[in-house]
ZADO-1210 file (C-alpha; in nm, 4 decimals, padded with zeros to 6 digits):
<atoms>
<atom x="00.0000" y="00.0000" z="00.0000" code="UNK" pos="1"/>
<atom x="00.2648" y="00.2654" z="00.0775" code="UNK" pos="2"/>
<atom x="00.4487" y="00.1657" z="-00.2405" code="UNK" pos="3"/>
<atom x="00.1207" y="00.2347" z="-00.4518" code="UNK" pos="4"/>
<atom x="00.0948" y="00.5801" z="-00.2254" code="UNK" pos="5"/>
<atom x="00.4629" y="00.7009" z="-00.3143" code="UNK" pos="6"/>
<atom x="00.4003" y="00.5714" z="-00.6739" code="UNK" pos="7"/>
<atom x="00.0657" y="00.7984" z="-00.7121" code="UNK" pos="8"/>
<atom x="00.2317" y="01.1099" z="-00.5247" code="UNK" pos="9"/>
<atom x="00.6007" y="01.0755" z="-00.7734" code="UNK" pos="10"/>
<atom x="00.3037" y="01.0561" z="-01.0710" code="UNK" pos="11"/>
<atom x="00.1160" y="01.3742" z="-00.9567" code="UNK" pos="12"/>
<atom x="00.4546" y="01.5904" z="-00.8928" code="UNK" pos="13"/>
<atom x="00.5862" y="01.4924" z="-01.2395" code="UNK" pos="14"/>
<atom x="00.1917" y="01.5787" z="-01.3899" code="UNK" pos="15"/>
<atom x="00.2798" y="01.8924" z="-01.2123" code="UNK" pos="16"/>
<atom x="00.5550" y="02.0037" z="-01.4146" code="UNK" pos="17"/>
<atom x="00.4493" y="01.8367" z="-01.7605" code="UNK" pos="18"/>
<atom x="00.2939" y="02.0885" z="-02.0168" code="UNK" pos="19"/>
<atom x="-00.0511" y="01.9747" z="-02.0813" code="UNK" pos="20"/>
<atom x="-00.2050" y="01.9586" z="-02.3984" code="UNK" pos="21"/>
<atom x="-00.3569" y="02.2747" z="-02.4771" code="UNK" pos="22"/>
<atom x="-00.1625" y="02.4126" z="-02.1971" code="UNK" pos="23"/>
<atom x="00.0157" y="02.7636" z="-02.3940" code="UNK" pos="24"/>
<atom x="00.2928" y="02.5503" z="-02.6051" code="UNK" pos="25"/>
<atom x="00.5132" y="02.6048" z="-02.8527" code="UNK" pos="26"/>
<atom x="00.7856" y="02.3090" z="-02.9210" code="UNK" pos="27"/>
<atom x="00.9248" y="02.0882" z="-03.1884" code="UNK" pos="28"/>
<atom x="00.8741" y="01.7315" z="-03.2566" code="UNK" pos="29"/>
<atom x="01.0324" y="01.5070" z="-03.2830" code="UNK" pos="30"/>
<atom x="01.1917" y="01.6540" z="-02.9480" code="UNK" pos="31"/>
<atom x="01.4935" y="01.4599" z="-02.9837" code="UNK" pos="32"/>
<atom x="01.6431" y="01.2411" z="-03.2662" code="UNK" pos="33"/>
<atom x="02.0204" y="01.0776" z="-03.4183" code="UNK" pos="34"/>
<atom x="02.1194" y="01.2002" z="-03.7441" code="UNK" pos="35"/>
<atom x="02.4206" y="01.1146" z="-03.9496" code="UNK" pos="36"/>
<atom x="02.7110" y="01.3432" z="-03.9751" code="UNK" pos="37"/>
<atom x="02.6296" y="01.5278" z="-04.3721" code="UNK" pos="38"/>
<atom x="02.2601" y="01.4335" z="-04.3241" code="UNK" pos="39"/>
<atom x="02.0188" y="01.6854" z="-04.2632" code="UNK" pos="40"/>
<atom x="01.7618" y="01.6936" z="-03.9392" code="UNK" pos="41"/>
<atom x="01.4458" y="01.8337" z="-03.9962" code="UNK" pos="42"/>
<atom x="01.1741" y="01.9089" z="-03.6650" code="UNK" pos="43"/>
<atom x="00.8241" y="02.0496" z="-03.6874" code="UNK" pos="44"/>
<atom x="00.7485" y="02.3465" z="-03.5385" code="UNK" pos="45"/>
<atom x="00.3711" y="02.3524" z="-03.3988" code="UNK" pos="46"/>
<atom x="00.1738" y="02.5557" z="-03.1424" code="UNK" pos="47"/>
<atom x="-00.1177" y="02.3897" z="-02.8502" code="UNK" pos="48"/>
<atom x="-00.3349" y="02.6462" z="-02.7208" code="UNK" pos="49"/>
<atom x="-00.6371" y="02.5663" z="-02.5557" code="UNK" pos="50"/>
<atom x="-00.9772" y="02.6950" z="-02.7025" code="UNK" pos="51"/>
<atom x="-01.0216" y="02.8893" z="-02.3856" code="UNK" pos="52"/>
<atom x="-00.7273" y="03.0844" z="-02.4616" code="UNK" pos="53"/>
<atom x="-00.6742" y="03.1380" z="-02.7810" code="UNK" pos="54"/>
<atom x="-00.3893" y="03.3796" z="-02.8732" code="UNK" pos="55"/>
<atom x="-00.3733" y="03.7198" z="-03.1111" code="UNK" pos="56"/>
<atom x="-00.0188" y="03.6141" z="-03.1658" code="UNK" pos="57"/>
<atom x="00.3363" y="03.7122" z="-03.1172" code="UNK" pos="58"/>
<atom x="00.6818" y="03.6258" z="-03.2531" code="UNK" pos="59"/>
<atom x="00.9748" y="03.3305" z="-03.1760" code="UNK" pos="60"/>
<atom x="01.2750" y="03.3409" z="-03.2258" code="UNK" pos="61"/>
<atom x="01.4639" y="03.0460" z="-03.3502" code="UNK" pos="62"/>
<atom x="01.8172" y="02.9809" z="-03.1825" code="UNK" pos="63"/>
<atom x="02.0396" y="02.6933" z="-03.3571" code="UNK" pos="64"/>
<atom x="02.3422" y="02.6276" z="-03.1479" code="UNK" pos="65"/>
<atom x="02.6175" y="02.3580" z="-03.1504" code="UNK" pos="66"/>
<atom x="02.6847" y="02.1628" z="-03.4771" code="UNK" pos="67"/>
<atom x="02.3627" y="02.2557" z="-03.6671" code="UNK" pos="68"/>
<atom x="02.3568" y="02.5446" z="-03.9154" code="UNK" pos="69"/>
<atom x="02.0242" y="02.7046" z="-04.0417" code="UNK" pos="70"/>
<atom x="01.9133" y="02.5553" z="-04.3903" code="UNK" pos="71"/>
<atom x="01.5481" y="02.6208" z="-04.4021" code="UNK" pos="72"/>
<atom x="01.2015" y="02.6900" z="-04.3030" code="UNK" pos="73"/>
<atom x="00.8697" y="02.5842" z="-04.4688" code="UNK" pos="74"/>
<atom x="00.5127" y="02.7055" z="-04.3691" code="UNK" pos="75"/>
<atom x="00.2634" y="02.4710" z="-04.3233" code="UNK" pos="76"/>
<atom x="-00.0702" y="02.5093" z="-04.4583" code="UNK" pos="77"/>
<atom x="-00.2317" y="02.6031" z="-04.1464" code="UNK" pos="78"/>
<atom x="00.0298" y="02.9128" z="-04.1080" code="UNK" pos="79"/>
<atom x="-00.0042" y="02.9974" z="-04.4516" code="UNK" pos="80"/>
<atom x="-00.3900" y="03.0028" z="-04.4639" code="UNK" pos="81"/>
<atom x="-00.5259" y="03.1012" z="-04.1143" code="UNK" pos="82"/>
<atom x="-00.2836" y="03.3745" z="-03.9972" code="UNK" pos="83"/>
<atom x="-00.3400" y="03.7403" z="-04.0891" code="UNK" pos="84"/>
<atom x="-00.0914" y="03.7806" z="-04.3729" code="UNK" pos="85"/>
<atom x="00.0176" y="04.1413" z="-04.2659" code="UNK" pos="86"/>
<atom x="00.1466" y="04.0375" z="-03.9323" code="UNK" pos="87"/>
<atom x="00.2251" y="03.6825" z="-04.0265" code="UNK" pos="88"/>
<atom x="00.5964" y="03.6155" z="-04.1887" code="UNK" pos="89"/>
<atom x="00.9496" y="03.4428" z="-04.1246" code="UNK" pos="90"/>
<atom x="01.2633" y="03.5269" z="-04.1938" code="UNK" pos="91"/>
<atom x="01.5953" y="03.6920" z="-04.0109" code="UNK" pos="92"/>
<atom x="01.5229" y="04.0374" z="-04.1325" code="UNK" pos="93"/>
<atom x="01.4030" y="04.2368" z="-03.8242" code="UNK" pos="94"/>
<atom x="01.4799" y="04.2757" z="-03.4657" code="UNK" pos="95"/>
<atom x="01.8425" y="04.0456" z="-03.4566" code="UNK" pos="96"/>
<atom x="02.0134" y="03.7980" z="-03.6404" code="UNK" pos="97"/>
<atom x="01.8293" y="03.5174" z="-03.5360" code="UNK" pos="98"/>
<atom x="01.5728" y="03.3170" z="-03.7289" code="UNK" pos="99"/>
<atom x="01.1780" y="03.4422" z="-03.6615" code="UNK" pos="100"/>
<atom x="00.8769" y="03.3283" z="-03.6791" code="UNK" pos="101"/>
<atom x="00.5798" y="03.5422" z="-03.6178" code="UNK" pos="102"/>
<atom x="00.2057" y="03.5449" z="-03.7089" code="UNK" pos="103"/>
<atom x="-00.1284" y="03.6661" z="-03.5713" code="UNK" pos="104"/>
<atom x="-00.5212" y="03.6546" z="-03.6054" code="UNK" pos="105"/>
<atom x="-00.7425" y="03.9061" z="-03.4376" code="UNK" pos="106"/>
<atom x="-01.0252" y="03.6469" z="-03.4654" code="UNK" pos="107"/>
<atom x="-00.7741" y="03.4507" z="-03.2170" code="UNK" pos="108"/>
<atom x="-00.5439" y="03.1329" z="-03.2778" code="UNK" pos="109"/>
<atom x="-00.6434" y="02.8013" z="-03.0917" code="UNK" pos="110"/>
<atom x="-00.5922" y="02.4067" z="-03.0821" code="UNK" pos="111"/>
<atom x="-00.2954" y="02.1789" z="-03.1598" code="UNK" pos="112"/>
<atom x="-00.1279" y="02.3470" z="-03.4948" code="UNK" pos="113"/>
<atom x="00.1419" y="02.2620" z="-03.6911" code="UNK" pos="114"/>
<atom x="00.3437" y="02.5815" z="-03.7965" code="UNK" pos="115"/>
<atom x="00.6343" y="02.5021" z="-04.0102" code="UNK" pos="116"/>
<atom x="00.9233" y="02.2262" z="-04.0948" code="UNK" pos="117"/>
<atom x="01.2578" y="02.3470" z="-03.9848" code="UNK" pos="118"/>
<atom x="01.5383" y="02.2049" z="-04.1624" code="UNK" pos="119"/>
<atom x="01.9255" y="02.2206" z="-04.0170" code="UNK" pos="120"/>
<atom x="02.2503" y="02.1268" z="-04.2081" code="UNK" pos="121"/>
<atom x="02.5056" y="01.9308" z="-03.9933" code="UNK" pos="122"/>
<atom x="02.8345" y="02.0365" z="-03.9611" code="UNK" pos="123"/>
<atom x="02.9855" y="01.8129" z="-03.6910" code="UNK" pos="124"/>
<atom x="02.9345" y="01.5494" z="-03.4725" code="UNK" pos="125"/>
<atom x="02.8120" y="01.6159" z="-03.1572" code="UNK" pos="126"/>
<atom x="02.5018" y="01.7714" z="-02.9882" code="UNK" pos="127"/>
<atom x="02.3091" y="02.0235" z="-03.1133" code="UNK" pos="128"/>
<atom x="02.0001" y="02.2448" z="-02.9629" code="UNK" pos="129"/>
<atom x="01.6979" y="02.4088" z="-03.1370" code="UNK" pos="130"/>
<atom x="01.5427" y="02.6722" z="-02.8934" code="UNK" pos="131"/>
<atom x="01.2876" y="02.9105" z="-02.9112" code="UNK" pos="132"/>
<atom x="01.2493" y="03.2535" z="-02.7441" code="UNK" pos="133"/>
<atom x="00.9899" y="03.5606" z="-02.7453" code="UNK" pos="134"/>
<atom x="01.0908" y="03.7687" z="-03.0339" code="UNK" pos="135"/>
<atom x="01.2018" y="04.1396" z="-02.9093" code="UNK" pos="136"/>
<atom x="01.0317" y="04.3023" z="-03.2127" code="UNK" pos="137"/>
<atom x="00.7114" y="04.1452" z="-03.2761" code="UNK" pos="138"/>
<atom x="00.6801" y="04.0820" z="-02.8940" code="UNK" pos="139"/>
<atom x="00.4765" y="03.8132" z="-02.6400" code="UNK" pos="140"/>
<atom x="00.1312" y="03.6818" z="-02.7261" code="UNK" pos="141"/>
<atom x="-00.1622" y="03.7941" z="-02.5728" code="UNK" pos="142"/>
<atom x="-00.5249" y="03.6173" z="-02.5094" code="UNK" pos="143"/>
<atom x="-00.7252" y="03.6820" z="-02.8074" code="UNK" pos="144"/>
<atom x="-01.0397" y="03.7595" z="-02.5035" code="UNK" pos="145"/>
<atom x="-00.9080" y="04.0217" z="-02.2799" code="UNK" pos="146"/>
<atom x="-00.5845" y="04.0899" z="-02.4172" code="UNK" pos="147"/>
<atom x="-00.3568" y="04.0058" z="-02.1079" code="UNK" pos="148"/>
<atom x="-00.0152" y="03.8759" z="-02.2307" code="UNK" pos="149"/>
<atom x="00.0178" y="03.5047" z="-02.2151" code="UNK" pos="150"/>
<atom x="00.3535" y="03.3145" z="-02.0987" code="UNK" pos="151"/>
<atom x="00.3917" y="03.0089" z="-02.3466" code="UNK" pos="152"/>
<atom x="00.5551" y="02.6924" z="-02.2684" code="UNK" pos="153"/>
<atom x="00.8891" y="02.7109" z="-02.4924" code="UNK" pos="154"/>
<atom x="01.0323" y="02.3746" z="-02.5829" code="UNK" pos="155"/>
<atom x="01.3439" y="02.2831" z="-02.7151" code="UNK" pos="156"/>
<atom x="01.4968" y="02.0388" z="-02.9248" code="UNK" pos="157"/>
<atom x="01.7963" y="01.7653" z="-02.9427" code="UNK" pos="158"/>
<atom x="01.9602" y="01.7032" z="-03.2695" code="UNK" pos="159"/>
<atom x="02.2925" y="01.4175" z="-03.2022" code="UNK" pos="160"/>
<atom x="02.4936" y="01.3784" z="-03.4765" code="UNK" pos="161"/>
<atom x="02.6927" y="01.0585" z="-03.5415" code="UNK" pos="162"/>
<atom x="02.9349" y="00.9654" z="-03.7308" code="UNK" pos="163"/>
<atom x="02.8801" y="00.7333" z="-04.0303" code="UNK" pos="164"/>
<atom x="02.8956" y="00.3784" z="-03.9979" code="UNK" pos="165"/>
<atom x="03.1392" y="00.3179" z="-04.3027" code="UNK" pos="166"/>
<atom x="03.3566" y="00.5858" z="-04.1129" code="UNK" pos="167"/>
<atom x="03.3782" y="00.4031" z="-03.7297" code="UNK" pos="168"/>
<atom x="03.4328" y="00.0753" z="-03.9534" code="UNK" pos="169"/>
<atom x="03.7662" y="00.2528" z="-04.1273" code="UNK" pos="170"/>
<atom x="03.8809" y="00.3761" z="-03.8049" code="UNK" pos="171"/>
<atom x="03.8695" y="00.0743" z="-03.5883" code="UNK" pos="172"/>
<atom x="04.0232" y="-00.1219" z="-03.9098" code="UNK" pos="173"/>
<atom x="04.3004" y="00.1405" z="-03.8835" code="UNK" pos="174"/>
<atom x="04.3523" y="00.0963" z="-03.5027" code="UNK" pos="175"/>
<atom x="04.3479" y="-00.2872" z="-03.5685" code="UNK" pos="176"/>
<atom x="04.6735" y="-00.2279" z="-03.8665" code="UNK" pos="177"/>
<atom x="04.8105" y="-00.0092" z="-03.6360" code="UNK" pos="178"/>
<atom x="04.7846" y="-00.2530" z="-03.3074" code="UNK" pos="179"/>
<atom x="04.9224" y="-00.5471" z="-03.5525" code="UNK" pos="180"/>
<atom x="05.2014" y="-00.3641" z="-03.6637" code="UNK" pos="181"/>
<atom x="05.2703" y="-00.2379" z="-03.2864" code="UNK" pos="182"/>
<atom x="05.3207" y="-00.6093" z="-03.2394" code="UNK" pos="183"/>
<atom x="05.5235" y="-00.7492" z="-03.5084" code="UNK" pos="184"/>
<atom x="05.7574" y="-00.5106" z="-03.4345" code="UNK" pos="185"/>
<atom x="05.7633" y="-00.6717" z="-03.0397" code="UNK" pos="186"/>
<atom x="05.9076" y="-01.0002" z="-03.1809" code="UNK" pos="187"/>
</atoms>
């Protein structure tokens, strides 16, 4: 009985700090995923807003950091067709250097959207992020019923990068020549 209890209690505190769906979120999925070194990674960007509290819209930046370079970003249909296309737009041509995203509806945005594919070049292995921020030009979001600014859930992204196969293979046939020479010359 007290191992069902501390089960139920560890189940509510993580609940606590989950986003829930329709809970203010804007993330990428997949959240996390192994790419080869040369390939490129590609994540969707979507929003979750509950009905209740739909959003006029605001702007994200996009931050790329470790071995992941910027190679593109495609609308989805929903962004392209639903968004007010004087506000709505991305692109790395206002506010900093960073990639953007921003779009708004005065008739309010709601549900579980999908935004826009991201696509990243790799450059190295290693790990690389994909974060978002509130852009400093187009600003936060705000409720599309009273107005009152709204703090979205931001999630991030993983991107690993590996090395190819055919490239581990070469290099532990080349410690193997080398550890077989190493001996021959021993005798």
């Amino acid at each position: 009985m007290k191992t069902l209890i501390r089960t139920l209690v560890a189940a509510a505190a993580v609940a606590l700090y989950l986003p829930t769906s329709g809970a203010a979120t804007f993330g990428w999925e997949p959240a996390n995923q192994t790419v080869l070194l040369g390939d490129q990674a590609s994540v969707t960007l979507f929003m979750d807003f509950a009905e209740g509290e739909a959003t006029l819209g605001g702007g994200l930046d996009i931050d790329i950091s470790g071995p992941l370079a910027f190679a593109s970003f495609t609308p989805s249909a929903y962004f392209l067709s639903a968004t007010d296309a004087a506000f709505s737009g991305h692109g790395s041509t206002r506010a900093d250097a960073d990639y953007e995203v921003h779009f708004g509806q005065f008739a309010g945005l709601s549900g579980r959207r999908d935004l826009g594919v991201l696509t990243v070049d790799t450059l190295a292995i290693g790990t690389g992020r994909i974060e978002l921020a509130t852009n400093s030009f187009w600003g936060g979001f705000y409720r599309a019923d009273n107005g009152n600014p709204m703090n979205p859930t931001l999630l991030g992204a993983t991107v690993n990068v590996v090395p190819e196969p055919a490239t581990v293979s070469l290099l532990l046939a080349g410690v193997g020549l080398v550890g077989v020479a190493a001996r021959r010359r021993r005798r």
